[in-house]
C-alpha positions as CSV (number, residue, x, y, z in Angstrom):
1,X,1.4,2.5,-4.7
2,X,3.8,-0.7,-4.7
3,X,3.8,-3.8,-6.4
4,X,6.4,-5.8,-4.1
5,X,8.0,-8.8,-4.4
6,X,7.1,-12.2,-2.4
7,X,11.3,-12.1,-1.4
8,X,14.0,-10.9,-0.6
9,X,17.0,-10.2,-2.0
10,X,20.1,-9.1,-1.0
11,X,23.4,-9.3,-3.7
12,X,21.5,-9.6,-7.0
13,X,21.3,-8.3,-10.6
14,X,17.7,-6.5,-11.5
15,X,17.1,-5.5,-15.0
16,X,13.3,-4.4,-16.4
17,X,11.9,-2.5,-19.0
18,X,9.8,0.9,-17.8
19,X,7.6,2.8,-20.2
20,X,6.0,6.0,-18.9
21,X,2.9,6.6,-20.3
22,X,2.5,10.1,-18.9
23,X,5.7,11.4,-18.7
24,X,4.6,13.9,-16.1
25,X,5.2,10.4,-13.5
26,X,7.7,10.0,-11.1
27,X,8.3,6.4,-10.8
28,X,11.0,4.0,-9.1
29,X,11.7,0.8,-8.3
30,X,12.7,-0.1,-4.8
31,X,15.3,-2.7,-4.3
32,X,16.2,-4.0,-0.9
33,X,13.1,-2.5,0.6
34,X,11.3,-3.3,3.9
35,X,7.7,-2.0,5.6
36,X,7.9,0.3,8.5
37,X,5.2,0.2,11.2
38,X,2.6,2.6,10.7
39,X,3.2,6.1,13.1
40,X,0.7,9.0,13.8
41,X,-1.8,9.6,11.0
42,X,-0.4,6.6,8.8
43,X,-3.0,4.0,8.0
44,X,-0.6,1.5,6.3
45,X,2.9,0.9,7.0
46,X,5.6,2.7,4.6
47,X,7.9,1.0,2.6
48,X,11.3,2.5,3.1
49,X,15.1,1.8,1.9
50,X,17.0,2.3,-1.7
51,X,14.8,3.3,-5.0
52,X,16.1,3.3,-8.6
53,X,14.9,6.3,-9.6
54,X,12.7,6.5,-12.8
55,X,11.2,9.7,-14.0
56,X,10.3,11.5,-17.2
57,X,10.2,15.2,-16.3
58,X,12.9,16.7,-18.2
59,X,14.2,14.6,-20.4
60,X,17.1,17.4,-21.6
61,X,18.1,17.6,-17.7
62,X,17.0,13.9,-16.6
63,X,18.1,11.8,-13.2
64,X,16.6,8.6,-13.9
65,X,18.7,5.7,-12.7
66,X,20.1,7.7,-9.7
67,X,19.8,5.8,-5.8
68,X,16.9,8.0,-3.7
69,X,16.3,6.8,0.2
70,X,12.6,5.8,0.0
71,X,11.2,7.4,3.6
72,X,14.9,8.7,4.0
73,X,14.0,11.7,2.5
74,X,17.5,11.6,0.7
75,X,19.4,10.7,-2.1
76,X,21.7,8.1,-1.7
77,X,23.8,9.2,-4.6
78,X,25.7,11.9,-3.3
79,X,25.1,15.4,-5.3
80,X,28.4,15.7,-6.6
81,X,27.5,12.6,-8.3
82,X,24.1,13.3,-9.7
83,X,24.9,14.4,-12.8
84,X,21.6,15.2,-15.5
85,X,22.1,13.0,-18.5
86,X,19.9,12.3,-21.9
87,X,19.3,8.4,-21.2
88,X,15.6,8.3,-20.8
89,X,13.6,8.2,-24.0
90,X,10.2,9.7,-23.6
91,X,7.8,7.7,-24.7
92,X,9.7,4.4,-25.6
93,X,10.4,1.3,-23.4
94,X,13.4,2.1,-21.6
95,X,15.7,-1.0,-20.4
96,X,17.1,-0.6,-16.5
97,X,20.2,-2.9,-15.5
98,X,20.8,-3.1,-11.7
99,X,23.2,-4.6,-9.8
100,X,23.3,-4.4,-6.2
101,X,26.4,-5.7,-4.6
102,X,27.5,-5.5,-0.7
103,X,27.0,-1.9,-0.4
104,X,27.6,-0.7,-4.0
105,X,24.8,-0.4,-6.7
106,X,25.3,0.3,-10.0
107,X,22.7,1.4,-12.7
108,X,22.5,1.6,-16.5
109,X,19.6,2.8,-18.8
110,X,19.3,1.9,-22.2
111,X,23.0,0.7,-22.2
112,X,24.3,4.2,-20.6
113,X,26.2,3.6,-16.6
114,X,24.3,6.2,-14.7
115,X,26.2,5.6,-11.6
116,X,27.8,3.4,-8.8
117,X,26.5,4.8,-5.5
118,X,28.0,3.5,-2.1
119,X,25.1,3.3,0.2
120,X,26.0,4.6,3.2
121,X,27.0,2.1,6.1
122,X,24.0,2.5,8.8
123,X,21.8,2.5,5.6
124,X,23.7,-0.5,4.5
125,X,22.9,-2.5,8.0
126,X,19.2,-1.1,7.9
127,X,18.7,-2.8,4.5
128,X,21.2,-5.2,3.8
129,X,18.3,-7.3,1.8
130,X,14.9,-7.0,1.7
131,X,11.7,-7.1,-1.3
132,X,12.3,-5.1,-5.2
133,X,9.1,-3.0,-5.3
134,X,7.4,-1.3,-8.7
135,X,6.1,2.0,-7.6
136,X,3.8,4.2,-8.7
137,X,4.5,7.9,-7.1
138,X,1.6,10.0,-5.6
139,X,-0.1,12.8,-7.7
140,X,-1.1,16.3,-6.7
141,X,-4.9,16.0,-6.6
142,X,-6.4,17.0,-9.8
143,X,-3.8,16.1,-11.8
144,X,-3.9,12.5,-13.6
145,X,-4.7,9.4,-13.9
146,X,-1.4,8.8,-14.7
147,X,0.1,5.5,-15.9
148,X,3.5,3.4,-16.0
149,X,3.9,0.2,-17.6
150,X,6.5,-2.7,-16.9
151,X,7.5,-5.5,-18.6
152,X,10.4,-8.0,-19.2
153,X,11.4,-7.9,-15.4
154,X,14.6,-10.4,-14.6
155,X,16.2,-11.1,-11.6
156,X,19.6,-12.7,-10.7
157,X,20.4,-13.5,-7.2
158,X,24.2,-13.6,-6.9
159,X,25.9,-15.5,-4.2
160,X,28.3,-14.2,-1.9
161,X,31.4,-15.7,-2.6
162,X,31.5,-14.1,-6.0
């Protein structure tokens, strides 16, 4: 369910173009990403740090472009943050700009800030850099085939003395 990059990449800026074909997907792209070690039941390991989140169920209420701790089981942007916006255009190429610096990453969709979240300082030294990852969430069985396309994907590193 992820497309990852070959490196990785620690201050850069990300921008892509998402279109969900089904806008019933929950989609993301994880940025500073690593593998964890496969546990119990797990037949492959799990890809866990921050996601951009990317989703197209309700567009009136939507929280695309919000940080969500892949395998964290948390959002990174704190709740008082999350705030449901009208950004995401259903069934139109949507433009993502990200730019993940230090501990801060900020996001805009089509143009629109969505948010600066301050990832959270053990997070921070779990995944101070690490792959970008396309992902395409899990269905509930019976449901689907669902699809997501990508396209236009740039990446910046940035150094750190800037």
């Amino acid at each position: 369910t992820f497309l990852c990059s070959n490196n990785n990449y620690g201050d850069f800026e990300l921008e892509f173009e998402t279109k969900l074909i089904d806008n019933k997907l929950n989609s993301g792209v994880q940025i500073r990403s690593r593998l964890q070690e496969p546990n119990g039941k797990q037949k492959h390991p799990a890809v866990y740090g921050p996601q951009v989140e990317v989703t197209g169920r309700n567009f009136e209420k939507n929280q695309s472009g919000y940080i969500y701790g892949q395998a964290w089981k948390t959002w990174l942007t704190p709740k008082e943050d999350k705030k449901a916006h009208q950004f995401m255009k259903d069934g139109e190429w949507n433009h993502f700009r990200v730019l993940a610096k230090s501990n801060q990453i900020t996001t805009w969709l089509n143009g629109n800030k969505v948010t600066t979240t301050t990832i959270p300082a053990e997070r921070q030294a779990s995944n101070p850099s690490g792959f970008i990852a396309l992902q395409v969430h899990g269905i509930k069985k019976g449901t689907g085939p669902f699809q997501v396309a990508w396209k236009n994907i740039k990446i910046k590193e940035l150094s750190t003395a800037q």
